[in-house]
C-alpha positions as CSV (number, residue, x, y, z in Angstrom):
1,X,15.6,-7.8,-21.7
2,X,15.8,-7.1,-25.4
3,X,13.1,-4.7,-27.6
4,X,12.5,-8.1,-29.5
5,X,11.3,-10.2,-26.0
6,X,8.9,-6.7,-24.9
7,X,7.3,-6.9,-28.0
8,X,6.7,-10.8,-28.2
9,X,5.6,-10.5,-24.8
10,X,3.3,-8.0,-25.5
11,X,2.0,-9.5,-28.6
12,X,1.7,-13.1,-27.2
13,X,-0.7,-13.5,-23.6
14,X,1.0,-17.2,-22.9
15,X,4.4,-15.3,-23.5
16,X,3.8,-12.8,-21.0
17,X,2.2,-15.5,-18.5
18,X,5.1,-17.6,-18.7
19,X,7.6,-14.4,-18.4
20,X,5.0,-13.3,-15.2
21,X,6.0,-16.8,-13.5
22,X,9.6,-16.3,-12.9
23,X,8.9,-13.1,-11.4
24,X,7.7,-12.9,-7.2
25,X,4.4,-10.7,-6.6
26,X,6.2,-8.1,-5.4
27,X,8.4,-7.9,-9.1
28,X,5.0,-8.4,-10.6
29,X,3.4,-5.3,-8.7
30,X,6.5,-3.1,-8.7
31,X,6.2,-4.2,-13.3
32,X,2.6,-3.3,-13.3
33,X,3.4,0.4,-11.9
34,X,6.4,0.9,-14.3
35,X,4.2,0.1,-16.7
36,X,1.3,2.3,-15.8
37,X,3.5,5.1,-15.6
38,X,5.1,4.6,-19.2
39,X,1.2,4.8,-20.4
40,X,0.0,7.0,-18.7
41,X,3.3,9.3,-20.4
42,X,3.1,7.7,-23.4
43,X,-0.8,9.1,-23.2
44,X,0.4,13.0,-22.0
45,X,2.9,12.9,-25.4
46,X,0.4,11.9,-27.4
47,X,-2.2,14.6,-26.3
48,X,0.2,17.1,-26.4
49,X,1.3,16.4,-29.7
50,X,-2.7,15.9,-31.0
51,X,-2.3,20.1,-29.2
52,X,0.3,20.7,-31.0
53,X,-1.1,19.7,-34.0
54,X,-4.4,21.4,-34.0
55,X,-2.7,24.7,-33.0
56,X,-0.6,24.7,-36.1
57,X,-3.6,24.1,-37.9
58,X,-5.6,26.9,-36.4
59,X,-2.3,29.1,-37.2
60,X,-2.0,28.2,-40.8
61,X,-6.0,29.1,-41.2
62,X,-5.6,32.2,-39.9
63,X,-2.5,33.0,-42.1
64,X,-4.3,31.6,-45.0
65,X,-7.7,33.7,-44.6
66,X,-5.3,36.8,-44.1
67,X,-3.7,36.1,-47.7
68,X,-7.4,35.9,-48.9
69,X,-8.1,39.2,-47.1
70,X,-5.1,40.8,-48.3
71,X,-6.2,39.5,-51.8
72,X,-2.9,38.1,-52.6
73,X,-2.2,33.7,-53.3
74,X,0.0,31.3,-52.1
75,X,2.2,32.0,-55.8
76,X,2.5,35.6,-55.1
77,X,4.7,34.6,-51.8
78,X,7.1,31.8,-53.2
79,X,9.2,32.7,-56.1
80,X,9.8,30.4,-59.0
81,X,12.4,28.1,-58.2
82,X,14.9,27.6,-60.7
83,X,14.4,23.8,-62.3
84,X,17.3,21.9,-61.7
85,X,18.3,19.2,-63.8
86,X,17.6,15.3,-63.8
87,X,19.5,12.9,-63.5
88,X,23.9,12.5,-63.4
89,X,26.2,14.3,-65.7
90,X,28.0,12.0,-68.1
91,X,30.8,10.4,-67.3
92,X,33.3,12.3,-69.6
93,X,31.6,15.5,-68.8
94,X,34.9,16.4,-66.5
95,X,37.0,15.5,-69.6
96,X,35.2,17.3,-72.1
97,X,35.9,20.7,-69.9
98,X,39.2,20.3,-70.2
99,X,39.7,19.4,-73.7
């Protein structure tokens, strides 16, 4: 079955009725716990990203109030970066070395 028919199944009920027909009980019950399973760890990767997430943000707080307490900024951490030009080189700029 391709991505495109689980996704108009899922979108469409009459889609997913008339896929559920041509399937016995049994296929229907044995679906309906593949499915719950892919949930229910689609549910655990999504709570341990929302983790994830919220301990990087505690992390970078706790750096950030120690650059305050240290009295220093963000700037005093990152050098200047050295501007790099826009945009190509012209096209005879290879021939003009040369000359």
């Amino acid at each position: 079955m391709s991505n495109q028919t689980l996704e108009r199944i899922a979108r469409n009920k009459n889609v997913a009725r008339a896929a559920a027909r041509q399937l016995s009980m049994e296929q229907l019950h044995k679906l309906a716990e593949v499915i719950g399973e892919v949930i229910e760890q689609k549910n655990d990767e999504e709570k341990r990203r929302q983790e994830e997430e919220a301990q990087k943000a505690r992390k970078l707080a706790e750096i950030r109030e120690q650059i305050n307490e240290a009295g220093l900024s963000i700037d005093d951490l990152v050098p200047d970066q050295p501007k790099r030009k826009r945009g190509r080189p012209p096209k005879n700029a290879k021939d003009a070395d040369k000359a």
